[in-house]
N, CA and C atoms as an extended XYZ file, in Angstrom:
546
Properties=species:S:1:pos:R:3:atomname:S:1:resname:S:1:resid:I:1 pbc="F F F"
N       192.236      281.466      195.221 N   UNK     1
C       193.005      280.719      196.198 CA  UNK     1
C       193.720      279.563      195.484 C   UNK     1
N       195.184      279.567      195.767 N   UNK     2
C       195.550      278.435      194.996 CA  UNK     2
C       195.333      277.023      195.396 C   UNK     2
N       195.962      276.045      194.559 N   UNK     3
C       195.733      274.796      195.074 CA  UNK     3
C       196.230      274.317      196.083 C   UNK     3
N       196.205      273.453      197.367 N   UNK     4
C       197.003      272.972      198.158 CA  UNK     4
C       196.876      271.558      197.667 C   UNK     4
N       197.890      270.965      197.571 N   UNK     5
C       198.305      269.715      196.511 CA  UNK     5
C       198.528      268.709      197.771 C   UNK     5
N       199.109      269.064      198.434 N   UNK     6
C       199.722      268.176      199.875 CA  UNK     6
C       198.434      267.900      200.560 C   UNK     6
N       197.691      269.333      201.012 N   UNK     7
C       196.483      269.010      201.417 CA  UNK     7
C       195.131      267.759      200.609 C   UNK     7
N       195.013      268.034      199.163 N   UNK     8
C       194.322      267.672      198.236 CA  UNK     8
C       195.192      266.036      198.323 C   UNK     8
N       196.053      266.011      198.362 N   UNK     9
C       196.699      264.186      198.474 CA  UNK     9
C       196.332      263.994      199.730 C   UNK     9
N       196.218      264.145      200.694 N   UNK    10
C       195.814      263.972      202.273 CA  UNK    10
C       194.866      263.470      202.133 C   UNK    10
N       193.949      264.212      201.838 N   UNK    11
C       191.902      263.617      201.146 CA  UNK    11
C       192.065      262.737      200.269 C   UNK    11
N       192.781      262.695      199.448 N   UNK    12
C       192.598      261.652      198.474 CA  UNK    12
C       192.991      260.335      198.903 C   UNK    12
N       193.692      260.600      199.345 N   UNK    13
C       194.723      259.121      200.185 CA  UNK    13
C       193.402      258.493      201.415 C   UNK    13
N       192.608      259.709      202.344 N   UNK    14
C       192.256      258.718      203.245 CA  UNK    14
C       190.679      258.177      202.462 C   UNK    14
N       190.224      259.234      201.400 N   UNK    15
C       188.873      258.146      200.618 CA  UNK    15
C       189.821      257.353      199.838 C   UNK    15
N       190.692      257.302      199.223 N   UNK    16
C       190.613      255.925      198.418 CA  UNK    16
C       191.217      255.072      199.560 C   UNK    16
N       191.857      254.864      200.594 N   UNK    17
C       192.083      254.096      201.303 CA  UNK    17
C       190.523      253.453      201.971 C   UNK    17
N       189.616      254.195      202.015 N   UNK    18
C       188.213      253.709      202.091 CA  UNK    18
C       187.556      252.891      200.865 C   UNK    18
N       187.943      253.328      199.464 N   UNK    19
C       187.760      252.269      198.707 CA  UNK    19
C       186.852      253.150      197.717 C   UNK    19
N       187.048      254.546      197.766 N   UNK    20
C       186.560      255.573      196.780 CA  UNK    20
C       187.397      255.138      195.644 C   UNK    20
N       186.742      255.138      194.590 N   UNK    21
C       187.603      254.652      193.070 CA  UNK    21
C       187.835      256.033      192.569 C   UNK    21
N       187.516      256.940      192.625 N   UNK    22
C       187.708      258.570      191.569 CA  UNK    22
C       188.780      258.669      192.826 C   UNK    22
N       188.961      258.488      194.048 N   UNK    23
C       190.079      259.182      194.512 CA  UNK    23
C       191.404      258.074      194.911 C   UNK    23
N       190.796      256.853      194.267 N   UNK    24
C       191.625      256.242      194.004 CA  UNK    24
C       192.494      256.615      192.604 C   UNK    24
N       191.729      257.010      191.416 N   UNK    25
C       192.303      257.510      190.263 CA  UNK    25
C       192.980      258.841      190.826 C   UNK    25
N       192.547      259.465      191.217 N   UNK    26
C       193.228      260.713      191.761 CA  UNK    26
C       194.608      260.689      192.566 C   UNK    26
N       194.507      259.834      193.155 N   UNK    27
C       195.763      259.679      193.802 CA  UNK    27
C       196.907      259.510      192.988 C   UNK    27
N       196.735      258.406      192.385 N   UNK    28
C       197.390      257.692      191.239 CA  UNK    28
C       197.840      258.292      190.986 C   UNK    28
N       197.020      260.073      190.313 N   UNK    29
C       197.695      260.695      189.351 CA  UNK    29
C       198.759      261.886      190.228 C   UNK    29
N       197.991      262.045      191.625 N   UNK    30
C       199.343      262.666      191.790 CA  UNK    30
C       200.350      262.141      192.489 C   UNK    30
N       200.614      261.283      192.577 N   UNK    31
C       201.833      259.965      192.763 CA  UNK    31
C       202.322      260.499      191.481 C   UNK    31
N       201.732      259.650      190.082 N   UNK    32
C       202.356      259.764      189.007 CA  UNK    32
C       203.161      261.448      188.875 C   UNK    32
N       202.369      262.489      188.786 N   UNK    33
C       202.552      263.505      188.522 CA  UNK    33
C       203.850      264.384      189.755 C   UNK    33
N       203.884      263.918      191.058 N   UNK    34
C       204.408      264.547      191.570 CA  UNK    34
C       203.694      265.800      192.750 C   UNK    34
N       202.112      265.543      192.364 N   UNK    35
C       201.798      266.741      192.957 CA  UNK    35
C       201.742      266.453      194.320 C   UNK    35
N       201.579      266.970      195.216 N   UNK    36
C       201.261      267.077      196.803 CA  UNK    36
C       201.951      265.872      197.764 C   UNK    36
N       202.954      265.110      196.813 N   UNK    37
C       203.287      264.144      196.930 CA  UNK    37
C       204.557      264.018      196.771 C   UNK    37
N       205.900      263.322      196.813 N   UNK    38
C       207.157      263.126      196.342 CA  UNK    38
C       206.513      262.060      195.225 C   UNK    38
N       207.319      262.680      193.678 N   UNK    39
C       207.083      262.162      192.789 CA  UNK    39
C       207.132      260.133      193.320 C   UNK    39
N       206.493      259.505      192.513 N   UNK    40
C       207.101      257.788      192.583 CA  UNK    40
C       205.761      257.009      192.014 C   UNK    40
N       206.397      256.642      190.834 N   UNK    41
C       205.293      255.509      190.030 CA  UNK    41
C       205.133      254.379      190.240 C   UNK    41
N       205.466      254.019      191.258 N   UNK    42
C       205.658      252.737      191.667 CA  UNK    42
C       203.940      252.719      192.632 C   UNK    42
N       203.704      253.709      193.505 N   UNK    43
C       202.927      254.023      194.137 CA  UNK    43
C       201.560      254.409      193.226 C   UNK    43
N       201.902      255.239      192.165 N   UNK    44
C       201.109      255.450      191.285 CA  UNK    44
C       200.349      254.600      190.436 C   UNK    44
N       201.392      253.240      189.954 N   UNK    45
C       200.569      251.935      189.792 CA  UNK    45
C       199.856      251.147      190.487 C   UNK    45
N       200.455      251.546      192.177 N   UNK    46
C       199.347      250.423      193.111 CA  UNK    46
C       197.875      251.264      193.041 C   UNK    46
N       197.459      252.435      192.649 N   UNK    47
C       196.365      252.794      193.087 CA  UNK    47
C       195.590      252.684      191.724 C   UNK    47
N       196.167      253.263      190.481 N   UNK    48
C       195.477      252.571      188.934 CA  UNK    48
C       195.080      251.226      189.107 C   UNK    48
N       195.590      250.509      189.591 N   UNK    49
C       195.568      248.951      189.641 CA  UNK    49
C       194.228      248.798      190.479 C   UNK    49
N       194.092      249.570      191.945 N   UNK    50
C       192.942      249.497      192.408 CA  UNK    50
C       191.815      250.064      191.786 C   UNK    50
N       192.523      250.923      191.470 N   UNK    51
C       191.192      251.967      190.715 CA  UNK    51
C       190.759      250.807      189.330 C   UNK    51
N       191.357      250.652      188.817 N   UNK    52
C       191.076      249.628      187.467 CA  UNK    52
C       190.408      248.436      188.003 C   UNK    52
N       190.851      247.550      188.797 N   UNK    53
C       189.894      246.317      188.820 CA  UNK    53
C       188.491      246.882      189.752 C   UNK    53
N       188.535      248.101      190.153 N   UNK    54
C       187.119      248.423      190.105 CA  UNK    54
C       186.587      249.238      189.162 C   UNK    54
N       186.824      249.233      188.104 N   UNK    55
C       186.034      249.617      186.519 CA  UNK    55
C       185.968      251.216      186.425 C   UNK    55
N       187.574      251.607      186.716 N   UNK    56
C       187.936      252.977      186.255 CA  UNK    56
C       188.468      252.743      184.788 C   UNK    56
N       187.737      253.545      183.658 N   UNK    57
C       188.143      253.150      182.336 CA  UNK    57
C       189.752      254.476      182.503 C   UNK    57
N       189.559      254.997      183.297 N   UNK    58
C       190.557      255.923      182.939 CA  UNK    58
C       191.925      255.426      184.004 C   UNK    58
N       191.950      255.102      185.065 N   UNK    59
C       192.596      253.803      185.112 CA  UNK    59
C       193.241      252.928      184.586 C   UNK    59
N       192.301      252.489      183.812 N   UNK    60
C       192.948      251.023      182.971 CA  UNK    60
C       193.204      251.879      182.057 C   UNK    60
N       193.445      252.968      180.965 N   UNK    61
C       193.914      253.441      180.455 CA  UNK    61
C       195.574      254.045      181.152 C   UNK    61
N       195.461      254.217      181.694 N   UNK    62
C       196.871      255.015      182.063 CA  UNK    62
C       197.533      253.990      182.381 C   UNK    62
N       196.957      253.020      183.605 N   UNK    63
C       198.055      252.001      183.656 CA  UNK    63
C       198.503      250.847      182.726 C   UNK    63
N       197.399      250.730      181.548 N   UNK    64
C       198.290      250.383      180.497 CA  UNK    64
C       199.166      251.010      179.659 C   UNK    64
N       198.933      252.702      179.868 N   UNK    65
C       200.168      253.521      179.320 CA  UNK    65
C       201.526      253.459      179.997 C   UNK    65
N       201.376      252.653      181.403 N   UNK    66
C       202.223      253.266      182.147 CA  UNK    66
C       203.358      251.451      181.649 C   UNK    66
N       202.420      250.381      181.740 N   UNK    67
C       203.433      249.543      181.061 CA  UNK    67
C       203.357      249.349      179.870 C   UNK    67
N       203.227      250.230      178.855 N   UNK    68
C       203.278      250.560      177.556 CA  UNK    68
C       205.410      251.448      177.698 C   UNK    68
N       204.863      252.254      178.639 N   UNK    69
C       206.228      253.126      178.703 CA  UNK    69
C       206.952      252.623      179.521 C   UNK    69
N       206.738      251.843      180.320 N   UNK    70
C       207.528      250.858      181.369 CA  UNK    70
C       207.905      251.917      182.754 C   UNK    70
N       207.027      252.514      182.927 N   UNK    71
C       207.021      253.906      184.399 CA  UNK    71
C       206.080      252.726      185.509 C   UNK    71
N       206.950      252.870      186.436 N   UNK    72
C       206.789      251.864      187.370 CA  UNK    72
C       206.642      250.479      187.566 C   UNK    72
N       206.952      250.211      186.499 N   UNK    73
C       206.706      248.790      186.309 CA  UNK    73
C       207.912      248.394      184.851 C   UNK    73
N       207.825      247.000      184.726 N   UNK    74
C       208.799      246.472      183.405 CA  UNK    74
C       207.735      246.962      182.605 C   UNK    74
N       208.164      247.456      181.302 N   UNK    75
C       207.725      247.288      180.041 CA  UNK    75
C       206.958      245.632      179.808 C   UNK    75
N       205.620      245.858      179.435 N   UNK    76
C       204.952      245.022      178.533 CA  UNK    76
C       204.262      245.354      177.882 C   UNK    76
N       204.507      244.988      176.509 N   UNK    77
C       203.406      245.186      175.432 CA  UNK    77
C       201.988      244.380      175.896 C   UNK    77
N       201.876      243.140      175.647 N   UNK    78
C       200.638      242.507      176.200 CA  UNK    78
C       200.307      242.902      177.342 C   UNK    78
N       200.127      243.738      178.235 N   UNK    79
C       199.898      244.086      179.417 CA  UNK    79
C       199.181      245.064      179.211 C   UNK    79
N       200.403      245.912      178.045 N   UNK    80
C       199.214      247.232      177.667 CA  UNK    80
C       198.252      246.954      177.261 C   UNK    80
N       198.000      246.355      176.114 N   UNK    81
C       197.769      245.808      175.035 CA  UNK    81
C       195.989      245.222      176.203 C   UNK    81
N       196.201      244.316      177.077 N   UNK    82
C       195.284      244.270      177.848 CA  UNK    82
C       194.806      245.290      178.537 C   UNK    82
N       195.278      245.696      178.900 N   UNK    83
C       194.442      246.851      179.925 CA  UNK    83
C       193.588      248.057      179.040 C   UNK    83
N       194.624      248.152      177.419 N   UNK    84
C       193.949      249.275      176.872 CA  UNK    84
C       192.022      248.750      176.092 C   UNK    84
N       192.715      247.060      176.096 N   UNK    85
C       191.723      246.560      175.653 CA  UNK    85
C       189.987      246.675      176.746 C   UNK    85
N       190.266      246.181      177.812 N   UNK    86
C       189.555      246.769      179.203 CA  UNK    86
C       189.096      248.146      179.053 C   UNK    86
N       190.088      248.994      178.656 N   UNK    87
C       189.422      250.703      178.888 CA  UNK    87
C       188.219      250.806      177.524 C   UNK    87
N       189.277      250.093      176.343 N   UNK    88
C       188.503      250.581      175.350 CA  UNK    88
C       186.990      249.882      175.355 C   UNK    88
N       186.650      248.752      175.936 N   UNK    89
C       185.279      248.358      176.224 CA  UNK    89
C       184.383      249.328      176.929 C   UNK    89
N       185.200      250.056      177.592 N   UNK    90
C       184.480      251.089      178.627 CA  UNK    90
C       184.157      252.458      177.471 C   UNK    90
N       184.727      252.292      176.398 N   UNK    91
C       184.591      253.495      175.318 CA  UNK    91
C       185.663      254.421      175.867 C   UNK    91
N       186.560      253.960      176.181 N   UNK    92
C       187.425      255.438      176.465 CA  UNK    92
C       188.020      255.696      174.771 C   UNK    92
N       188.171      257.111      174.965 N   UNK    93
C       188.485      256.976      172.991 CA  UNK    93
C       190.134      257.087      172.571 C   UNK    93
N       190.538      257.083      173.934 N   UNK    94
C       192.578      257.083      173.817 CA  UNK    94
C       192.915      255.737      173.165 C   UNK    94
N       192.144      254.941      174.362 N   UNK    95
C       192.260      253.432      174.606 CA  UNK    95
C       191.934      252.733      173.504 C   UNK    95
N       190.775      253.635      172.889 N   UNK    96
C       190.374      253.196      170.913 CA  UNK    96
C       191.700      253.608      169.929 C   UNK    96
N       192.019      254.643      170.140 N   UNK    97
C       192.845      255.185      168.958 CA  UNK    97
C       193.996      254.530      169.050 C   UNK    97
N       194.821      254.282      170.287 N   UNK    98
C       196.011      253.751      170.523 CA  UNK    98
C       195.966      252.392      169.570 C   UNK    98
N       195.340      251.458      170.269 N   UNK    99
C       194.881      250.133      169.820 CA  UNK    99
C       195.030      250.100      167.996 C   UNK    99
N       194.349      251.240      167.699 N   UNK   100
C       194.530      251.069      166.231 CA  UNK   100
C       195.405      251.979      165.748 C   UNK   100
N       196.539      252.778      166.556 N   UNK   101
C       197.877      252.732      166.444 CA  UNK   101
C       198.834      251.280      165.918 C   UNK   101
N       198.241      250.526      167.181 N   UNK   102
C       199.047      249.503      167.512 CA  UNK   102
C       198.916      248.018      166.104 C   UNK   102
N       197.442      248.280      165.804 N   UNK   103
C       196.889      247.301      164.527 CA  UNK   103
C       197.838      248.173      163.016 C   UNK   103
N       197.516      249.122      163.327 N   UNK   104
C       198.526      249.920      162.279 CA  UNK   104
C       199.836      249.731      161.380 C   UNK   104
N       200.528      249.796      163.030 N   UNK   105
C       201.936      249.571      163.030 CA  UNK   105
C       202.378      248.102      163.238 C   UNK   105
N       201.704      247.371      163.336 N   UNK   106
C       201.651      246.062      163.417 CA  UNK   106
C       202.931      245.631      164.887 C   UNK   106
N       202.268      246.562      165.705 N   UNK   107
C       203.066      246.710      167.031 CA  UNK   107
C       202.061      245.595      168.246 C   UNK   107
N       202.712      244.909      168.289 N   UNK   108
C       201.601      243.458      169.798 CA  UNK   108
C       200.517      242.783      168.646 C   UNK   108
N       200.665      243.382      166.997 N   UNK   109
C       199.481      242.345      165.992 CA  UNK   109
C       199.663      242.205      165.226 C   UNK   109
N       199.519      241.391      164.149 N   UNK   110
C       199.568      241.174      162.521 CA  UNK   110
C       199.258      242.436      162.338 C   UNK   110
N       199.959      243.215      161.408 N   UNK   111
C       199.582      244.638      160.860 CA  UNK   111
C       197.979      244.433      160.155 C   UNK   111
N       196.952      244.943      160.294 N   UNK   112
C       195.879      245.057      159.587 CA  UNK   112
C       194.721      246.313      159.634 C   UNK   112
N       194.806      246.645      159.087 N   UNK   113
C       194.497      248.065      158.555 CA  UNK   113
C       192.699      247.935      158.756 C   UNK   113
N       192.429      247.209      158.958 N   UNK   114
C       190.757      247.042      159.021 CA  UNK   114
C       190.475      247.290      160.302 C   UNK   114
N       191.057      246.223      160.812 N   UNK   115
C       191.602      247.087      162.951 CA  UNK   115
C       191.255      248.156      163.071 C   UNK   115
N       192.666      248.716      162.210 N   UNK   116
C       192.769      250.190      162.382 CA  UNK   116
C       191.642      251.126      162.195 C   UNK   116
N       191.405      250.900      160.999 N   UNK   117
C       190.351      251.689      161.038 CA  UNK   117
C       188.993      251.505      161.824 C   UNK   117
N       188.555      250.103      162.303 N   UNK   118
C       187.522      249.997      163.289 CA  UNK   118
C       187.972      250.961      164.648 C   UNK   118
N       188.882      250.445      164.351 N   UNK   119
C       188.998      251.591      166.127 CA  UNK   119
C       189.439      253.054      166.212 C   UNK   119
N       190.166      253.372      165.304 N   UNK   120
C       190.004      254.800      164.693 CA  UNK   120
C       188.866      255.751      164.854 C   UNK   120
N       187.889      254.940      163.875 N   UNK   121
C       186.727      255.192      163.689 CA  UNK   121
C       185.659      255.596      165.124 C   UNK   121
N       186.259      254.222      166.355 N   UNK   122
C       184.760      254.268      167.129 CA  UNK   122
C       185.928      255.680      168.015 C   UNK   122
N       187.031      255.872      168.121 N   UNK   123
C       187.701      256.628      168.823 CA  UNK   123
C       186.955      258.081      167.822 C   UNK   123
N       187.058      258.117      166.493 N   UNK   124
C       186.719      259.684      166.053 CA  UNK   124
C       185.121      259.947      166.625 C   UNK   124
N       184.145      258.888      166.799 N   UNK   125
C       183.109      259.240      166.953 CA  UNK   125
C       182.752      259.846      168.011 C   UNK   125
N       184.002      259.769      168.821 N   UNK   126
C       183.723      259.973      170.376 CA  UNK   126
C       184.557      261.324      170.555 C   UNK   126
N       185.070      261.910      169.612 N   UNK   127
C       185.835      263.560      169.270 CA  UNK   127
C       186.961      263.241      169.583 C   UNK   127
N       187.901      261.966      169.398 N   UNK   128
C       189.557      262.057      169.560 CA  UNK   128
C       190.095      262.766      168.260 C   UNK   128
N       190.720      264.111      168.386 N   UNK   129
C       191.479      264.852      167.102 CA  UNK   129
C       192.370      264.327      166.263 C   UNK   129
N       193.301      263.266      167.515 N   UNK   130
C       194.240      262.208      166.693 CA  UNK   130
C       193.488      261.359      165.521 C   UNK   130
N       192.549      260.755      166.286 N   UNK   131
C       191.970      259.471      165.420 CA  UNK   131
C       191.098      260.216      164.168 C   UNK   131
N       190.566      261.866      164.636 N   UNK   132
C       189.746      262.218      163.794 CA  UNK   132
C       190.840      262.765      162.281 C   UNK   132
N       191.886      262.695      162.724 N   UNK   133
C       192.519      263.520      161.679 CA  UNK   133
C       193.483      262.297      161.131 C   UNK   133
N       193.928      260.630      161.979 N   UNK   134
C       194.303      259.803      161.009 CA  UNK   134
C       193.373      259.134      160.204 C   UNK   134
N       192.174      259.068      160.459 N   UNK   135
C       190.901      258.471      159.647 CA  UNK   135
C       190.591      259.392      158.891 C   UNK   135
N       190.904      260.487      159.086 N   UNK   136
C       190.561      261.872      157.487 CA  UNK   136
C       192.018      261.335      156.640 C   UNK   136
N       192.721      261.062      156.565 N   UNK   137
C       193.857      260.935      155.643 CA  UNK   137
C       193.735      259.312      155.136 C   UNK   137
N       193.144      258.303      156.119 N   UNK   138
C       192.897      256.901      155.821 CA  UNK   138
C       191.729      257.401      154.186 C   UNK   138
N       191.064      257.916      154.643 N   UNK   139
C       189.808      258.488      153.712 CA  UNK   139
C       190.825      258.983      152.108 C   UNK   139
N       191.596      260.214      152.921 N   UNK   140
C       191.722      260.737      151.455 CA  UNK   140
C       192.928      259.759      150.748 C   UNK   140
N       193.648      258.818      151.618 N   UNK   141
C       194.695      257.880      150.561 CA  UNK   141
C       194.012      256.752      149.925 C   UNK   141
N       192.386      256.805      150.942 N   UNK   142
C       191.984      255.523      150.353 CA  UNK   142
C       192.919      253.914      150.912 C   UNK   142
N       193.432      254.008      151.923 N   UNK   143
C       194.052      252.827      152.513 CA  UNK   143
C       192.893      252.665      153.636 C   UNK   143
N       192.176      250.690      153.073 N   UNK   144
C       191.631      250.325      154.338 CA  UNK   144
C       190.319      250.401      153.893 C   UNK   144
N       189.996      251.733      153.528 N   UNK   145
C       188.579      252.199      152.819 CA  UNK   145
C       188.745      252.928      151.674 C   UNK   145
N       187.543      252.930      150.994 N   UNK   146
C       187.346      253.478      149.537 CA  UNK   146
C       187.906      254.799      149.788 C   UNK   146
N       188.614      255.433      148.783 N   UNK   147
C       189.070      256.902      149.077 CA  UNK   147
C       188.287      257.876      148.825 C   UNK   147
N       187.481      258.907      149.361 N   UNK   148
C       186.364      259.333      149.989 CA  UNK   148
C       187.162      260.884      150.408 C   UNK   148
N       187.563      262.012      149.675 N   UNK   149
C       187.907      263.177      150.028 CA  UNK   149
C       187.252      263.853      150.702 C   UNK   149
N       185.597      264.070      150.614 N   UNK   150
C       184.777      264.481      151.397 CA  UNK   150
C       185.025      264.205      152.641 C   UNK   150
N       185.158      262.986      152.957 N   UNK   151
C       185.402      262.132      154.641 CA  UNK   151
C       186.237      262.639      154.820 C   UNK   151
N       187.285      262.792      154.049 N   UNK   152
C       188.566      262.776      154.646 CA  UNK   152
C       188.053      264.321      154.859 C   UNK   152
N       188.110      264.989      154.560 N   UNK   153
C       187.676      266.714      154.706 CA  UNK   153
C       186.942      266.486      156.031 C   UNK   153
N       186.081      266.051      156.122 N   UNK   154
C       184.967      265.753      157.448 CA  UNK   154
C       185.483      265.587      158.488 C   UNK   154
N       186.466      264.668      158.526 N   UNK   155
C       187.201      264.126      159.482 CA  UNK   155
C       188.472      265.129      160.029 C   UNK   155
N       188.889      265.980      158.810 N   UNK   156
C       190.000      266.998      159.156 CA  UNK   156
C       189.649      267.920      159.692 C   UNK   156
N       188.581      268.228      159.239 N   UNK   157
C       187.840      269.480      159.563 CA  UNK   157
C       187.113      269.093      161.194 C   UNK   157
N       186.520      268.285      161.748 N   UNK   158
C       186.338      267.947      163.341 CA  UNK   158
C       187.592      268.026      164.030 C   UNK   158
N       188.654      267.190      163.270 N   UNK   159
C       189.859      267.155      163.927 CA  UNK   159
C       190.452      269.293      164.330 C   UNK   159
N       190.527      269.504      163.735 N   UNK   160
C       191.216      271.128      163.108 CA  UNK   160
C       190.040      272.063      164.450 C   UNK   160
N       188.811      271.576      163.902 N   UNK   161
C       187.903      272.322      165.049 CA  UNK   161
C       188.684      272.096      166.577 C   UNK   161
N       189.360      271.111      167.137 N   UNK   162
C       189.857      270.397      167.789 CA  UNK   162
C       191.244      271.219      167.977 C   UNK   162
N       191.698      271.976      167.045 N   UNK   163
C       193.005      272.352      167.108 CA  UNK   163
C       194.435      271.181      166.955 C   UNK   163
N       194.131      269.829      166.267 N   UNK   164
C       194.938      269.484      165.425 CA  UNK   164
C       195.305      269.935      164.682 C   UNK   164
N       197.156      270.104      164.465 N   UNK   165
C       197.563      271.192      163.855 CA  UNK   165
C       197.806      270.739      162.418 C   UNK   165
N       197.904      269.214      162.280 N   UNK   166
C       198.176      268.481      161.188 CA  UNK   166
C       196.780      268.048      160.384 C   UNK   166
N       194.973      268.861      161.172 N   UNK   167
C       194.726      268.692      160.176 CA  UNK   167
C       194.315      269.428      159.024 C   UNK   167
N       194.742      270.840      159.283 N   UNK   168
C       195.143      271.890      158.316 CA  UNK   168
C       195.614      271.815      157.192 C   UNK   168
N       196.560      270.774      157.717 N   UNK   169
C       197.932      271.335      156.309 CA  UNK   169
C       197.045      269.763      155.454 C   UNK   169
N       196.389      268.550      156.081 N   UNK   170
C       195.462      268.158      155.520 CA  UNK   170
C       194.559      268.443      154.378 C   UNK   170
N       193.796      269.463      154.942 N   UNK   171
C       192.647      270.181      154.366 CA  UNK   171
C       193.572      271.047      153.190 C   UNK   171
N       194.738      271.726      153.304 N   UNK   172
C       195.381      272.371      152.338 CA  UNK   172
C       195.740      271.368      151.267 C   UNK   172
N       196.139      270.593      151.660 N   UNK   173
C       197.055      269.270      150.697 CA  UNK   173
C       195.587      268.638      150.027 C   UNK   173
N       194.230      268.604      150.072 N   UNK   174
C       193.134      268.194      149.788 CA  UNK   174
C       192.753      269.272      148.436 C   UNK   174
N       192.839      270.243      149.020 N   UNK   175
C       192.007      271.500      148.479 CA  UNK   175
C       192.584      271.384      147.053 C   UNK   175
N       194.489      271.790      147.327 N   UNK   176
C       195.352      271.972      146.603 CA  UNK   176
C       195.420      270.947      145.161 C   UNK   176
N       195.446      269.602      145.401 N   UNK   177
C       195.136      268.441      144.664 CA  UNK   177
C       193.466      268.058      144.033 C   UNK   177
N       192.611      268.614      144.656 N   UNK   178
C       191.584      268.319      144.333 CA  UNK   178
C       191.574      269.780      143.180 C   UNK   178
N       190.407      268.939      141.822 N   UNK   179
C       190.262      269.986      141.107 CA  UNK   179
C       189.234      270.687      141.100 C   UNK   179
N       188.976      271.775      140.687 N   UNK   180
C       188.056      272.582      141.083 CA  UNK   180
C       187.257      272.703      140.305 C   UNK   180
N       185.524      272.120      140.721 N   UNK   181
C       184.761      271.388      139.614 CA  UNK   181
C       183.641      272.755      139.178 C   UNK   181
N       184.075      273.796      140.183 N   UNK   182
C       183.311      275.224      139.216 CA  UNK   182
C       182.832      275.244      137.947 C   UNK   182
């Protein structure tokens, strides 16, 4: 039986209007998404917003993506920058990896690579493929931390299990350069 989306926003709308937080996130998303709903992010931020100041980490993740990308709202970096900070306390592991995107690129921080890799790190532990496969290459360039091919292999290889497609050609570019101590 397929989905009824219109129906499924109907329910969602009258529990989170009761003050359900999962169907407060739910809503959100199909506001955001369009489903059962006429697309509009504007609507989609009032319910993240509820859902978030009642301690939806996935919530405060999106709606700091959402003024990260400026979808329903102005663009702010510090806004994201806060909210991702909020999720990532909750351990969400997007909300980790982004962050040390952001320490990276020295995007909302002094560029610092120690950041990065702290949050990289607590994001790979938690199975993000992104973070698992930029902390396998932090490993094998040796930027940040001692250069460590094994790790970096470790890290490509979780990532790749994952179906990261970049961390293949990783593990090839490792293999290829490394000599073969037979």
């Amino acid at each position: 039986m397929p989905i009824n989306y219109a129906e499924s926003a109907r329910w969602y709308r009258q529990s989170a209007e009761s003050g359900n937080v999962t169907a407060q996130y739910n809503l959100a998303i199909y506001y955001d998404l369009g489903w059962g709903v006429m697309q509009d992010h504007v609507k989609a931020i009032h319910w993240y917003e509820m859902a978030a100041k009642r301690g939806s980490t996935k919530a405060e993740y999106n709606l700091a993506l959402s003024y990260y990308e400026g979808n329903g709202l102005i663009k702010s970096l510090p806004n994201a920058i806060s909210w991702w900070r909020m999720a990532a306390k909750g351990n969400d592991p997007r909300a980790e990896y982004n962050l040390g995107v952001l320490y990276y690129k020295g995007h909302g921080f002094v560029k610092n690579i120690e950041n990065t890799v702290e949050w990289w790190h607590k994001s790979a532990l938690q199975g993000n493929p992104d973070a698992e496969y930029n902390l396998g290459t932090l490993y094998y360039k040796g930027v940040g931390v001692k250069k460590d091919i094994a790790k970096a292999m470790k890290w490509w290889e979780m990532a790749s299990a994952q179906d990261e497609p970049l961390a293949n050609k990783g593990m090839d570019l490792a293999a290829y350069t490394t000599p073969d101590t037979r």
